[in-house]
N, C-alpha and C positions, 0 to 999 in steps of 0.2 A: 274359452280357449279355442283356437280356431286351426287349420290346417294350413291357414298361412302363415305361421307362427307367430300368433299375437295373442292377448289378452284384449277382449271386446265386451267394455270399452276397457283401456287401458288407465283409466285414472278414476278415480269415483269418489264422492264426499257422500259420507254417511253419519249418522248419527250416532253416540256413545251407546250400546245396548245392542246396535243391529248387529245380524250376522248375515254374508256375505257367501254368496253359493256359486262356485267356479262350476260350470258344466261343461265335459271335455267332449270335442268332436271321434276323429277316429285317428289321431297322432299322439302316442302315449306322451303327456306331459308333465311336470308338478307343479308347483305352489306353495314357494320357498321364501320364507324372508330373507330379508337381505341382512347380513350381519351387523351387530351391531342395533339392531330394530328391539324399539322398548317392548315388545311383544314379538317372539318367536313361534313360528309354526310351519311345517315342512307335511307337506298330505304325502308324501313317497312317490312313486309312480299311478296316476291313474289315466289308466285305460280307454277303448274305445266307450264312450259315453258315461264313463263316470263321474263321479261327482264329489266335490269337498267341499265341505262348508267349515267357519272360522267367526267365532264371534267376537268385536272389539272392543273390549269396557271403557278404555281409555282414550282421552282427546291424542289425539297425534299424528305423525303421517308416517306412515307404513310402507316402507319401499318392496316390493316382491320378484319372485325373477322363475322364470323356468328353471330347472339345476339342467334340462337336456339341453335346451336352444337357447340360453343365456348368451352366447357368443353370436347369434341372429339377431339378437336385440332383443329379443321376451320379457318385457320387464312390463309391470305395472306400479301403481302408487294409487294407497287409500288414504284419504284425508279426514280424520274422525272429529268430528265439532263436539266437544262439549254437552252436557245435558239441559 
């Protein structure tokens, strides 16, 4: 998560099992699925340099979004492949 409000990189392909570690700069942000996402997960507000992490068991693609700067564009998308 960056202070120009983005997700870096903003799109990622990972594999069924991985877990995925968002580490925030110093602009409190979250790490919010997008409704409707066959796996739900919302980290709340974190902080100057915090961190969330979220593990995907399932193949599919994950839409995500800031809940503060979603109207900035904050959005990401994981693409989970299969095992």
């Amino acid at each position: 998560m960056t202070n120009a409000l983005s997700f870096n990189p903003s799109t990622l392909t990972i594999t069924a099992g991985t877990t995925v570690t968002w580490q925030n700069g110093s602009i409190t942000h979250t790490v919010t699925s997008d409704a409707g996402s066959a796996q739900t997960f919302d980290s709340g507000n974190i902080g100057n340099g915090g961190i969330f992490t979220q593990t995907f068991n399932t193949a599919g693609t994950y839409a995500y979004h800031c809940k503060i700067h979603v109207a900035s564009g904050m959005t990401g998308t994981i693409t989970v492949t299969g095992p």
